[in-house]
C-alpha positions, 0 to 999 in steps of 0.5 A, a space after each residue: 609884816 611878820 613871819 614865824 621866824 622873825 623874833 617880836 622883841 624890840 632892839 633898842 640899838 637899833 630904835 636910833 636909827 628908827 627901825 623896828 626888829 620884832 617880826 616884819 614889822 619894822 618900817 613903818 617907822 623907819 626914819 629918813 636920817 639919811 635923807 635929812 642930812 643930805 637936805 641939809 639946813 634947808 629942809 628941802 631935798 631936790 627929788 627930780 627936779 622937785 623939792 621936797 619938805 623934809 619933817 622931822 625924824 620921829 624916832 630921833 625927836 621922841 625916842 622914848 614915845 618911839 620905843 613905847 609904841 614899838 613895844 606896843 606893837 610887839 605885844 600887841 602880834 604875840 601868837 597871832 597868826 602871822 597871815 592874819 596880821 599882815 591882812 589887818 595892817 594892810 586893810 588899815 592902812 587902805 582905810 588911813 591912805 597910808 601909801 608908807 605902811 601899804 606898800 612895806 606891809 603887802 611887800 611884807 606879805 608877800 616875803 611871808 608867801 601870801 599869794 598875789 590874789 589874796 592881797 589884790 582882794 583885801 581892799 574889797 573882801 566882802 564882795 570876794 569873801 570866799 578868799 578869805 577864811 571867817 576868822 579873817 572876816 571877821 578880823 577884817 570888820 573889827 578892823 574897819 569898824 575900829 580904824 573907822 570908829 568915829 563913822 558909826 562905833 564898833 557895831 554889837 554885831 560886828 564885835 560879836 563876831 570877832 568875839 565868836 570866831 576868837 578866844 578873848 586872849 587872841 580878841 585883846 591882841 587882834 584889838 592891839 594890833 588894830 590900834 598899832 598900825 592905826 598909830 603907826 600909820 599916824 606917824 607916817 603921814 604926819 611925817 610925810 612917809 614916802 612909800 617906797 622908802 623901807 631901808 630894810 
């Protein structure tokens, strides 16, 4: 959800509104204000005939915790590759269920020129690896095994080769980023994110 163009600063004006201003990476936690007030005291909200159970707006009810977490997530992608960071948030937020983050975060990739095929493939990159580059596997196992960990670890091997292909500087973000977008696809389900609804 970033492009080179894009700064990776935080813009607290905007953290009100719960949006993000780093890169692309903006909404995962863009807040449903606007939705919340046209629900009303009720909580509920006639989407189509069907109502729906309005929750709380992160931002707003934790803007302290919010901003932290927004600047987590801006260090975390400092200097890595722009592509690379898309394929990571994309492939966590399959593993999560997170519908909010993966849809925002292939649109994102798609703004940044990541072609049709590549997405349609990160769900199942070992059976088509020759898509994806060994730095990219091998950013792809960490971020299974890390999203995953209460499955089985972080396997010696699969770190070993995260570890190969990148120095430790770049190994440290790419761990950040990791525990970014699990965090954030974390607030969009506990807060019943709806996919689709990125006012960016």
């Amino acid at each position: 959800m970033t492009t080179n163009t894009n700064t990776n600063t935080a813009n607290d004006t905007n953290t009100a509104n719960g949006t993000r201003t780093m890169n692309v990476s903006t909404a995962e936690v863009s807040e449903v204000s606007e939705v919340s007030e046209a629900a009303g005291s009720t909580g509920t909200l006639a989407t189509s005939g069907v109502a729906e159970n309005i929750r709380l707006d992160f931002g707003k009810s934790a803007p302290k915790v919010f901003r932290a977490l927004i600047g987590f997530d801006a260090a975390a992608r400092e200097e890595l590759d722009p592509a690379l960071v898309e394929l990571i948030q994309i492939r966590a937020s399959h593993l999560n269920h997170c519908a909010y983050c993966l849809h925002m975060h292939t649109n994102d990739a798609r703004k940044a020129g990541e072609s049709e095929d590549r997405l349609h493939m990160v769900a199942v990159w070992r059976e088509a690896p020759h898509f994806f580059s060994e730095r990219e596997r091998a950013a792809l196992a960490l971020t299974e095994a890390v999203t995953l960990v209460a499955a089985g670890g972080v396997p010696d091997d699969v770190y070993a080769e995260a570890a190969a292909q990148f120095d430790d500087r770049e190994l440290a973000r790419i761990l950040a980023l990791i525990f970014a977008i699990n965090m954030w696809n974390r607030v969009a389900l506990s807060t019943a994110k709806r996919a689709g609804t990125d006012q960016r």
